[in-house]
N, C-alpha and C positions, 0 to 999 in steps of 0.2 A: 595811578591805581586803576585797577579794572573791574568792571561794575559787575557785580551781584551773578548776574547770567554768566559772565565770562569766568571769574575766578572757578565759579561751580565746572565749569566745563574743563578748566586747566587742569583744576584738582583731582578729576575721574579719569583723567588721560595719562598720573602718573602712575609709573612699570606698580608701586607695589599697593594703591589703590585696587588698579584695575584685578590683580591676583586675589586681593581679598574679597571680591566680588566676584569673581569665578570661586572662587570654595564658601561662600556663601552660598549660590547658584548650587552646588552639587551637595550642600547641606539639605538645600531644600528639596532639591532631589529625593533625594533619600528619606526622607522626612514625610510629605508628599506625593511623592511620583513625580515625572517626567512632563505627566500630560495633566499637571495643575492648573496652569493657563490658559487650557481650551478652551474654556470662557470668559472672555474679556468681565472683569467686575464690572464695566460701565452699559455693559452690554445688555441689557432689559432681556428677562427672560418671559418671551412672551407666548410659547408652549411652541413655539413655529420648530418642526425637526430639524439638527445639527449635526453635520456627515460625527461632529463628534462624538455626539451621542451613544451612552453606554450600551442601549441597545441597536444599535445598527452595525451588519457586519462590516468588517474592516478587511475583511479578504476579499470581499465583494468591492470595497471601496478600490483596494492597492493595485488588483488583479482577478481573479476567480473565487469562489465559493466551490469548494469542491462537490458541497451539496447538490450541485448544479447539474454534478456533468455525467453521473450515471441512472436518473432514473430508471426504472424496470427493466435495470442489469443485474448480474450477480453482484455487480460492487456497487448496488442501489446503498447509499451512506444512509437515507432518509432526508428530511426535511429540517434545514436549517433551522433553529431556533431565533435567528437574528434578523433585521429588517434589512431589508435588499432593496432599493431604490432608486431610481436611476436618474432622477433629479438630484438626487444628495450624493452621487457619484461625480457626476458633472460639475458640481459646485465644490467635490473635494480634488478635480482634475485642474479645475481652474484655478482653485490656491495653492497648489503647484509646491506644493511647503515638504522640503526634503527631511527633516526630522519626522513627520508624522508619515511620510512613506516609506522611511526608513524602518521605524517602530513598528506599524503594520508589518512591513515584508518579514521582519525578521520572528515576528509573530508567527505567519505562516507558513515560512521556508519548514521548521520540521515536520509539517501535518504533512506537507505534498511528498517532502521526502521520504516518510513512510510509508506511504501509499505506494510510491516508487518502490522500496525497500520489498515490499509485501510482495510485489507483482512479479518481482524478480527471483523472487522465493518460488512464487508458482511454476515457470518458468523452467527455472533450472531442472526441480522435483521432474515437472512434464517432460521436459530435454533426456534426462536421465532414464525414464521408462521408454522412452519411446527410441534408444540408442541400445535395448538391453538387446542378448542375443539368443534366440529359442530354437533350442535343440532340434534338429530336423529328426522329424519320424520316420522319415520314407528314404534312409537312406541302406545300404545293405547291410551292416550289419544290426540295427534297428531290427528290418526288417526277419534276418536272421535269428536274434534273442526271441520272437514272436514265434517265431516257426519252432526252434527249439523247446520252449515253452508247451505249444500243443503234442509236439512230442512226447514227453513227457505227462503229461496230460492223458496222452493214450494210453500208455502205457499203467499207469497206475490205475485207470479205470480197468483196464483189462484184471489187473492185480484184485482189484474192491470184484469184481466176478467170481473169479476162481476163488479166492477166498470165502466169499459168500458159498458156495458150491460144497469146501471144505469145513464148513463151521467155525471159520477162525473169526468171530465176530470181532473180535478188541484189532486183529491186527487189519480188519477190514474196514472199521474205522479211520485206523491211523491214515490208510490208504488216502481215505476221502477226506480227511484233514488237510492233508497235502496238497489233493486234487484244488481244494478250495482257494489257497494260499498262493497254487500258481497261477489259475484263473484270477487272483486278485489282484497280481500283476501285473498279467496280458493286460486287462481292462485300464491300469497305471497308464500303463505306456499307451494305452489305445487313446485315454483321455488329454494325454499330453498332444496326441496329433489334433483332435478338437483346439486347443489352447496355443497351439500353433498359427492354425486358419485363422484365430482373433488376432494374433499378433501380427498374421500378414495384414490384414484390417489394417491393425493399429501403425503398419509400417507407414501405411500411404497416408497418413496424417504428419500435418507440419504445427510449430506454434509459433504463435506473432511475438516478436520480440518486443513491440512496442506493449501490447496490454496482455498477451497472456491467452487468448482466445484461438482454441482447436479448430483447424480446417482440414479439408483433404485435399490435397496435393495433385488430384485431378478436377477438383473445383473448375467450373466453366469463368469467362472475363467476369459477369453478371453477377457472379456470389463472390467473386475477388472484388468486386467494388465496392458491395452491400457489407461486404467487413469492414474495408475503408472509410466506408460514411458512415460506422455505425457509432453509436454512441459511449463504446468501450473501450474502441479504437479513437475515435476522435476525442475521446475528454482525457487518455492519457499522452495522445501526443499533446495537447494542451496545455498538461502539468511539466510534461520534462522540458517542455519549450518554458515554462514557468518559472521555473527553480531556477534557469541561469538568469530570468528577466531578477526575479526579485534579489539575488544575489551581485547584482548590478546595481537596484535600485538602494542594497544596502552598503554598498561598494561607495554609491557618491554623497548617502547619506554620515558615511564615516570621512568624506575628503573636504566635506563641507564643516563637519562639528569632529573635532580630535577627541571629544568628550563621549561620544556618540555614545559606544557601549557601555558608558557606565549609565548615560540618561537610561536607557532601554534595559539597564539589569534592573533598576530604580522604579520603571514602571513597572516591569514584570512583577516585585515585589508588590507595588502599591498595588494592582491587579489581583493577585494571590489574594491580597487582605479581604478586596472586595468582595471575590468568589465567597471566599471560607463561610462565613454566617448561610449563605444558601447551600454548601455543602452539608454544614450539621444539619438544616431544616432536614434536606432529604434522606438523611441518615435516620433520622426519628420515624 
């Protein structure tokens, strides 16, 4: 016969023990959350901070805060609401615990990705104005409509004269009706050569594929660097280098637990619940 320890130990090793303890497990799950057990019950809660803790950020924990990486840019997010610490970093680096990095990244895999999504939007929009093609003014037949134009122009002044001369007042109106209508023109077409000069401007402009930020294309080495080290350019190469890290890091958080994604729908839900009550607060 086998003593007490060992029976117990036989008995949880069989195939349909063990099953009925994994759907126990994803009962409570559900039930729960995922991240039920961040706190050991034996564990004295003695106010000391826990990287688990509900308020400290967990993007900051897994990888970045995006809150981080643009202040006093256009894509300033503001100021994180969550505690950022970098001793409770260090201490969540060293438990090294692939579920809770997993659940983290996949937390913030779609923030960065829209952030990405957005910038790509900028982008394009800018690609697209600055690829348009504006009508040259100065070429001969341009310049020809222009001359035709004051032609005519002369001509019917001369007409608003002799008319005047003649007392034909209604038709020496109409004259200067006219006069007005082709001079409104000329000044059309005069304006669009204005509108052309901006758009030679606008030719000598490039935009940065990585964040979105206009330069000019005769930019000296000195301001092609100061874009490079700036903080718009450097916090979105940060993110896209980001998305494939956390996409890795949920990559072996799914090779280690088969279960993975249903744990992290589980939390997401238990999360939701949590939010909601401070949702209605601020809704009032």
């Amino acid at each position: 016969f086998f003593s007490g320890e060992i029976a117990r130990s036989l008995f949880l090793t069989r195939p349909a023990d063990m099953a009925a303890a994994r759907a126990m497990k994803e009962m409570m799950d559900q039930l729960m959350g995922a991240t039920r057990d961040e706190k050991p019950s034996d564990e004295p809660d003695d106010g000391t901070p826990k990287w688990q803790d509900e308020g400290v950020c967990k993007g900051h924990l897994v990888l970045l805060c995006p809150h981080d990486l643009f202040h006093n840019t256009k894509s300033d997010l503001g100021v994180c609401l969550k505690k950022h610490d970098e001793g409770l970093k260090t201490m969540f680096n060293m438990a090294n615990d692939a579920k809770y990095k997993g659940l983290y990244a996949k937390d913030l895999l779609p923030t960065l990705e829209e952030l990405v999504a957005d910038v790509e939007r900028t982008i394009n929009r800018t690609r697209a104005r600055l690829s348009q093609v504006m009508p040259d003014t100065t070429d001969p037949v341009t310049k020809a409509k222009i001359q035709e134009i004051m032609d005519q122009v002369k001509g019917l002044q001369d007409d608003v004269e002799r008319l005047g001369e003649e007392g034909e007042v209604e038709q020496a109106e109409e004259a200067n009706k006219k006069v007005a209508l082709l001079l409104g023109e000329k000044e059309r077409i005069e304006k669009e050569k204005d509108s052309a000069d901006q758009w030679m401007k606008e030719k000598t402009q490039t935009i940065c594929e990585v964040c979105g930020c206009i330069a000019q294309s005769t930019d000296n080495e000195q301001r092609k660097e100061n874009h490079l080290q700036g903080k718009q350019h450097k916090g979105f190469v940060a993110i896209r280098a980001g998305i494939q890290e956390l996409k890795d890091i949920i990559a072996a958080a799914r090779k280690e637990d088969p279960d993975f994604d249903r744990s992290a729908a589980a939390n997401g839900r238990d999360r939701s619940r949590e939010r909601l009550p401070r949702q209605r607060e601020g809704g009032r």
